[in-house]
C-alpha positions as CSV (number, residue, x, y, z in Angstrom):
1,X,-24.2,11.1,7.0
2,X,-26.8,9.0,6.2
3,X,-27.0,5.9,3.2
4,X,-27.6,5.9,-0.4
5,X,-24.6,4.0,-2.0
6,X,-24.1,0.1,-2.8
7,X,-20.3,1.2,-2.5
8,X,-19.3,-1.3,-4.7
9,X,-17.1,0.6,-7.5
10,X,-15.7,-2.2,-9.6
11,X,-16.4,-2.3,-13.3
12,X,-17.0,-5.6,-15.5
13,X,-13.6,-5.2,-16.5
14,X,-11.8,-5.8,-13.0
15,X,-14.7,-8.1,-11.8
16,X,-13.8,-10.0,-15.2
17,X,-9.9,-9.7,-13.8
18,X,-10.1,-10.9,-10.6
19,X,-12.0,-14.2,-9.5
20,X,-13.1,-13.7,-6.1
21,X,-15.3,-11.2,-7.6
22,X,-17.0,-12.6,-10.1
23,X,-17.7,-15.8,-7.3
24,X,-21.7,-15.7,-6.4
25,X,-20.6,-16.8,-2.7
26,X,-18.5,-13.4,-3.0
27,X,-21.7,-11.4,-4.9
28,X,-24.0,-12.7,-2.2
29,X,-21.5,-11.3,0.4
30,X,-22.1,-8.2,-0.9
31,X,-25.4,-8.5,-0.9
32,X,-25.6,-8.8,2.7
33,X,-22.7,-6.2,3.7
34,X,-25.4,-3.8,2.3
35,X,-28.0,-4.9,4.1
36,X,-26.0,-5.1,7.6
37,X,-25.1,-1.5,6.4
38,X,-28.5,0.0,5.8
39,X,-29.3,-1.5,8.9
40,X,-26.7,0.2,11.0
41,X,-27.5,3.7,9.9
42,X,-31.3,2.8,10.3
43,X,-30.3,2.8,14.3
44,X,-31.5,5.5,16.3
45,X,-28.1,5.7,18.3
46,X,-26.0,5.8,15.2
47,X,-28.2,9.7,14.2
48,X,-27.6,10.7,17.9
49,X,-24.2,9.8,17.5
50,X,-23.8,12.1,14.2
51,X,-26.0,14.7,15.6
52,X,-23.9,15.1,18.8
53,X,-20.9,16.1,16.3
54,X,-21.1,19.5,17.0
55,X,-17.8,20.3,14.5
56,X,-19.7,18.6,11.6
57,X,-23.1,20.4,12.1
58,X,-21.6,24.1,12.8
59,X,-19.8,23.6,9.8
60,X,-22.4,22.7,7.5
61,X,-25.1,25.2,8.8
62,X,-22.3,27.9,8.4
63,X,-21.6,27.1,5.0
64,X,-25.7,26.9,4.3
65,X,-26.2,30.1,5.7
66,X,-23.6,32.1,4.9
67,X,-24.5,31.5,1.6
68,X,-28.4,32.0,1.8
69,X,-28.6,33.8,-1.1
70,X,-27.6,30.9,-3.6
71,X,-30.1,28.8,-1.7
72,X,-32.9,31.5,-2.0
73,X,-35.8,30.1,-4.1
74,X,-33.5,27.1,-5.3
75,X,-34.0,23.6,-6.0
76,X,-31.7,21.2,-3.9
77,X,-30.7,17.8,-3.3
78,X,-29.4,16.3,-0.3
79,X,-28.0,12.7,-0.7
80,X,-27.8,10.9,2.2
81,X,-30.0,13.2,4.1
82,X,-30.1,10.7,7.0
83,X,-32.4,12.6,9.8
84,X,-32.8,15.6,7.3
85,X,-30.5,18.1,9.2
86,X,-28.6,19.8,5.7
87,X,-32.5,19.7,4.1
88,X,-33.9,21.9,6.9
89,X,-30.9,24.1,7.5
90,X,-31.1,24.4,3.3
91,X,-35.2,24.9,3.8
92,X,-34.4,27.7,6.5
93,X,-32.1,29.5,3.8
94,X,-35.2,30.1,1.8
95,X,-34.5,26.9,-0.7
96,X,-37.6,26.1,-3.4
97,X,-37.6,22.6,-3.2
98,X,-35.5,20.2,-1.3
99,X,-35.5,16.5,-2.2
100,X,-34.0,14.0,0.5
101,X,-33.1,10.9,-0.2
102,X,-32.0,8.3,2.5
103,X,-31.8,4.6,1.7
104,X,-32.0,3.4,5.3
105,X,-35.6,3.1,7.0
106,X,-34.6,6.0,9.4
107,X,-36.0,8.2,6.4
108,X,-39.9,7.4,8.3
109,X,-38.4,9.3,10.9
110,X,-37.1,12.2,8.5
111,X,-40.4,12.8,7.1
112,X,-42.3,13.5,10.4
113,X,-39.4,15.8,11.5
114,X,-40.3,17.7,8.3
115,X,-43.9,17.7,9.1
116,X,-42.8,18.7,12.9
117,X,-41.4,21.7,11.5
118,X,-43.9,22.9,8.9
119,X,-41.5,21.8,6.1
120,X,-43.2,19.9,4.1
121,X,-44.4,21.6,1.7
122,X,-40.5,22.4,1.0
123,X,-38.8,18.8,1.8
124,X,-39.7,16.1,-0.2
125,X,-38.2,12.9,1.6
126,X,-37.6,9.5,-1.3
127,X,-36.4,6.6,0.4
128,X,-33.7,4.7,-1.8
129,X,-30.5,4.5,-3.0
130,X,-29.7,7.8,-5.0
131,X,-28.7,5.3,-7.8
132,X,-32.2,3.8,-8.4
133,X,-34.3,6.5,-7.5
134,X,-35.9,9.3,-9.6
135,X,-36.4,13.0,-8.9
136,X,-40.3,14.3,-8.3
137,X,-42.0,15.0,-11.4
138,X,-41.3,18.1,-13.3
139,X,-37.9,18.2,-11.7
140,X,-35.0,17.3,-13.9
141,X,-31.7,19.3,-12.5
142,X,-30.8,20.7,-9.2
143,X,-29.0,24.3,-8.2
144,X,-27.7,22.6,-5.3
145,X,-26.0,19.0,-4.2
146,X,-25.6,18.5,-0.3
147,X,-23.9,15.6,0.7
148,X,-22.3,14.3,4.1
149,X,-20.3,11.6,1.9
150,X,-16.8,11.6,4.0
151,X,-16.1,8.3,5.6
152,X,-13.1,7.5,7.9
153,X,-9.3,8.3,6.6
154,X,-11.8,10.5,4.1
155,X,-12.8,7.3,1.3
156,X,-14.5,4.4,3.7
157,X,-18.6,3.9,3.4
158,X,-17.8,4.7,-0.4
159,X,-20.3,7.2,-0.5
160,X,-18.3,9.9,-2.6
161,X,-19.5,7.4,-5.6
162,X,-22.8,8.2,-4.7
163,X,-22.0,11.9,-4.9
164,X,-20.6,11.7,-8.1
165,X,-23.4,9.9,-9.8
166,X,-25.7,12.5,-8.2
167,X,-23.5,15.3,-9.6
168,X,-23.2,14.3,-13.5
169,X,-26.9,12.7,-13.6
170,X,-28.3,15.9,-11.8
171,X,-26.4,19.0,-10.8
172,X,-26.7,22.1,-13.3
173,X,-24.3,23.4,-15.3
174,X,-23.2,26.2,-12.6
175,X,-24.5,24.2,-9.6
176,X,-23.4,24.0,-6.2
177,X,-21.7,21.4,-4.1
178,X,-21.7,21.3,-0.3
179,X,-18.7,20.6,0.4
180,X,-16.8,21.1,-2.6
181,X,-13.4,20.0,-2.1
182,X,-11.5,18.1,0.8
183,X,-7.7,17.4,1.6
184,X,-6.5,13.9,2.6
185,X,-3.3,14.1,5.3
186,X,-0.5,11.9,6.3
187,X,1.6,12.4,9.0
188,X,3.6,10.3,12.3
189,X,2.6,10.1,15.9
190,X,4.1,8.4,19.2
191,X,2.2,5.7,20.8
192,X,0.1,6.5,24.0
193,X,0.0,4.0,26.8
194,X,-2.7,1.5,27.1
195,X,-3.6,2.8,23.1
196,X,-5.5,-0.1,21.2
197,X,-2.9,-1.9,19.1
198,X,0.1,-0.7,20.6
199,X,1.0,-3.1,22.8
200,X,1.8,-5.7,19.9
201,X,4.6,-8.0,21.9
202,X,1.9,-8.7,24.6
203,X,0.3,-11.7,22.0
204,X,3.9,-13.3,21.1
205,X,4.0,-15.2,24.3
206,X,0.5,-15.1,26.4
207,X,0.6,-17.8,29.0
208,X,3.1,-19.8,27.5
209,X,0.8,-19.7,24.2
210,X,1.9,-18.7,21.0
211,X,-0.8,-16.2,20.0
212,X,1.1,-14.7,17.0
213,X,-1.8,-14.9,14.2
214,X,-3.4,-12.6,16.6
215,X,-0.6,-10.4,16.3
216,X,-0.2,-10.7,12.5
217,X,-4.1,-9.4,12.1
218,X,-3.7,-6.6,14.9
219,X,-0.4,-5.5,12.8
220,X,-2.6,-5.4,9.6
221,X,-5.6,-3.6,11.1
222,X,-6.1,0.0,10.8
223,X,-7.4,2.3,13.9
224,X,-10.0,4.5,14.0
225,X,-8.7,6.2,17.3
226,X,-8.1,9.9,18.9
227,X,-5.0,11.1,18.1
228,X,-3.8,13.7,20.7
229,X,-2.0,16.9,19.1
230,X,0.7,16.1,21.9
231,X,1.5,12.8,20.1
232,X,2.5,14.4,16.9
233,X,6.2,13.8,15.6
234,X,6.3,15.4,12.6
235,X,4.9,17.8,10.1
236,X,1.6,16.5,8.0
237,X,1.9,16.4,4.4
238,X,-0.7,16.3,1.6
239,X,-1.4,12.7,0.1
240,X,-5.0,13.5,-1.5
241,X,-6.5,16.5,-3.1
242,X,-10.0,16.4,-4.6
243,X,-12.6,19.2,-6.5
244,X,-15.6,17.6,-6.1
245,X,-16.8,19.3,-9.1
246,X,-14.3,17.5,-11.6
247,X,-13.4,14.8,-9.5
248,X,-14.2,11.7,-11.5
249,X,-15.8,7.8,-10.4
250,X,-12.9,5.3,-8.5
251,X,-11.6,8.8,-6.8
252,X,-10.4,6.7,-3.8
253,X,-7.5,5.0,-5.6
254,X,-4.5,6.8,-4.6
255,X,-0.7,6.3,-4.5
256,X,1.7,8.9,-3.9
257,X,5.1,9.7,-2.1
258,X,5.4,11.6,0.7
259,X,8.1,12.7,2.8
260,X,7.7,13.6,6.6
261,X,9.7,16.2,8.5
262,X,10.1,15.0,11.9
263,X,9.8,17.8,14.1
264,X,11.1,16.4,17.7
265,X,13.1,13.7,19.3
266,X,11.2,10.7,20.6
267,X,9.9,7.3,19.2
268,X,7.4,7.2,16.2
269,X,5.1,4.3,16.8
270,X,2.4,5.0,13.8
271,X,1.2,6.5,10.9
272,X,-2.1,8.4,11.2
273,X,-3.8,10.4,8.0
274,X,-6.9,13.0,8.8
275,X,-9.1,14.9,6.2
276,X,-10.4,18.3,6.2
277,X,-13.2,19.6,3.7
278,X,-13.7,23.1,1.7
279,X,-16.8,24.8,1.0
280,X,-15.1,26.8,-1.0
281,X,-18.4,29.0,-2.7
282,X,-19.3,30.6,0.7
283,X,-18.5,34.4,1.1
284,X,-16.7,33.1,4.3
285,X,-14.8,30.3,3.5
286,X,-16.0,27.4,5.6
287,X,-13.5,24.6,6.7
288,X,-14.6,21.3,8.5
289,X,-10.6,19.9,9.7
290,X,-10.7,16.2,11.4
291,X,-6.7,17.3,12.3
292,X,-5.8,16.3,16.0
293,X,-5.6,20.2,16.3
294,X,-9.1,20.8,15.7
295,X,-12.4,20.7,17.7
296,X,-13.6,16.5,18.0
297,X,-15.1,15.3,15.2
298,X,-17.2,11.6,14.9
299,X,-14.2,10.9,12.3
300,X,-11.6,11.3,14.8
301,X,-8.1,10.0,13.0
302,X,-7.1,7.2,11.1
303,X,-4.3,5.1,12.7
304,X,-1.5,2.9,10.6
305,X,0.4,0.7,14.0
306,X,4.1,0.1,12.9
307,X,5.2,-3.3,13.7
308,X,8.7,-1.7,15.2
309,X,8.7,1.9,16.1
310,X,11.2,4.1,14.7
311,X,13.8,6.2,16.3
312,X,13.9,9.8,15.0
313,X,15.4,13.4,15.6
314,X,14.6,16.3,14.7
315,X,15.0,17.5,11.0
316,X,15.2,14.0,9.6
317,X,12.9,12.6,7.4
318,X,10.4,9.6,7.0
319,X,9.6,9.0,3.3
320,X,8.0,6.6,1.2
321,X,4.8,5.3,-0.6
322,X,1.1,5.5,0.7
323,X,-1.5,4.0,-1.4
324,X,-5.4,3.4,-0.8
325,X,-7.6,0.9,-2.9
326,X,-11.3,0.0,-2.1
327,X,-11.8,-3.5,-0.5
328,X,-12.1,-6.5,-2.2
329,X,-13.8,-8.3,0.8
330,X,-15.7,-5.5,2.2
331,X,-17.5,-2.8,-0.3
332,X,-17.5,0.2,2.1
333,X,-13.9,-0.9,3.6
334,X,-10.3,0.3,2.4
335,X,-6.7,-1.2,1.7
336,X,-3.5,0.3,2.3
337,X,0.3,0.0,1.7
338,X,2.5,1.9,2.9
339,X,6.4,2.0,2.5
340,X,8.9,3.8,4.6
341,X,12.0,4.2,4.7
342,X,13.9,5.9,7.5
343,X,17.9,6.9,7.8
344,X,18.5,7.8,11.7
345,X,22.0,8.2,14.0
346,X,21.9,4.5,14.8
347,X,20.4,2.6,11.8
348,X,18.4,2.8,8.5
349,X,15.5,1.1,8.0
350,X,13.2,0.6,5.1
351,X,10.2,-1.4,5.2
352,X,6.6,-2.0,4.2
353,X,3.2,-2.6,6.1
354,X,-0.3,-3.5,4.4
355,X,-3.6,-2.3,6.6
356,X,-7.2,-2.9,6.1
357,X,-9.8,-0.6,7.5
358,X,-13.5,-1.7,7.6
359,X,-16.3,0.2,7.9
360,X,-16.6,1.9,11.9
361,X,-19.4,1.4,14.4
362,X,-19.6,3.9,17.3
363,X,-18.0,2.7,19.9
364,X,-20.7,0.6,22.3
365,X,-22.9,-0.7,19.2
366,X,-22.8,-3.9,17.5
């Protein structure tokens, strides 16, 4: 993944609606999340970090060459082309023309790994957002859109918006999307010991101190964490279906019910929610799966901390609401809500839980 979006998605008409955003404080804010953003992705450690995702790049390069004859002699665009990995696997696959575009200032690096490998009469590297920039001259469509635009728990970064401007402004009819669909899941987990945010109780009385605000934020906060298949409790279900090709601008906002089969005995201490994406045009159908079952992935799982665990058996059920918004504090962060309501041998319980999930810097960076 590289960068290419401002990620903010609001329209006059909800700026207009809503205060905070229309504030210039608020607009300047902005300004500078973007910058801090670009920044971050401009980092040398934050490429190795998405080239070390072995899962990720197998995926993609199976996809691209499976399908090397829709890429022979076609014109392609990667958005978000970052270190140019999806331009020279699409070069490789006998592609016409590939344009990259990368906001961040890594994209000085991109174009001498192009020239490294006697692609640059192929690769055409633009520096910008995909929103302000336009194509070389004499090129007006594309065959092909690549795009690494999946953030964590699928919608953070907000880069599908970038995607989807690239598609209706570019793509021709008939075109290609790498990947062209993806699958948003729910499902609930026991804790582990030691995990990050379990151990809530610890900040209700910390040498004699009450450090409950502490608490109240950690409660609110979602995790970007590992989820071991072992801590599963139940079966996933589908919250979020998208076709990239149709899928329309503000995809993120979701709300749906769910209802989760528990599957064992134990306690259920979270929610967590994984993605998995389709690139559904290859001969062999390619799947890239961020599902605790599956190889690693730099996404890992999305983590929603329940102030109180539950108690659950097997064959009962956990059902409720689960919604996502985009941030109003944070343009490439998320907001959730989730209700749940849960009728065991001992007691019912029916509650909700709001989480905020900002965007996520590999662990030892900052």
């Amino acid at each position: 993944m590289g960068a290419t979006s401002t990620g903010k998605i609001f329209d006059s008409q909800e700026m207009g609606d809503n205060e905070e955003m229309a504030d210039g404080d608020c607009v300047r804010d902005y300004r500078l999340q973007e910058a801090l953003y670009f920044k971050m992705y401009a980092r040398l450690e934050v490429q190795e970090w998405l080239l070390k995702d072995s899962a990720r790049n197998r995926a993609y390069r199976s996809a691209i060459r499976c399908n090397a004859a829709a890429f022979k002699d076609k014109t392609v665009l990667d958005v978000g082309c970052g270190l140019g990995t999806l331009s020279l696997f699409a070069a490789e696959s006998g592609a016409h023309r590939v344009i990259a575009v990368e906001a961040a200032s890594i994209a000085e690096y991109t174009r001498s790994i192009v020239l490294d490998n006697s692609y640059a009469a192929v690769i055409t590297v633009i520096r910008g957002k995909v929103e302000e920039i336009e194509l070389p001259e004499g090129i007006e469509k594309v065959d092909i859109i690549l795009c690494d635009w999946m953030g964590h728990c699928l919608f953070s970064e907000n880069m599908i918006e970038s995607l989807i401007f690239a598609r209706d402004k570019w793509l021709a009819p008939g075109g290609l999307i790498f990947p062209d669909s993806a699958q948003l899941y729910l499902g609930a987990i026991s804790g582990q010991e030691g995990e990050v945010g379990q151990d809530l109780d610890q900040w209700n009385d910390l040498y004699d101190i009450d450090m409950g605000a502490i608490r109240r934020s950690c409660e609110g906060t979602a995790v970007v964490a590992h989820v071991d298949a072992r801590q599963m409790m139940s079966k996933v279900v589908l919250v979020k279906s998208l076709d990239l090709y149709t899928a329309p601008r503000h995809s993120c906002f979701t709300r749906c019910h769910y209802e989760l089969k528990v599957t064992r005995s134990g306690q259920v201490h979270a929610f967590f929610a994984y993605f998995d994406v389709g690139f559904g045009k290859s001969p062999n159908r390619v799947c890239l799966s961020t599902s605790p079952q599956a190889p690693w992935t730099h996404w890992n799982q999305t983590v929603f901390h329940m102030k109180s665990p539950l108690t659950v058996g097997p064959e009962e059920t956990i059902r409720g609401m689960f919604s996502i918004k985009p941030s109003l504090k944070n343009i490439y962060g998320l907001e959730f809500d989730i209700n749940f309501e849960h009728k065991g041998k001992e007691k019912s319980i029916r509650a909700k839980q709001s989480f905020f999930l900002d965007y996520f810097l590999p662990q030892g960076l900052s």
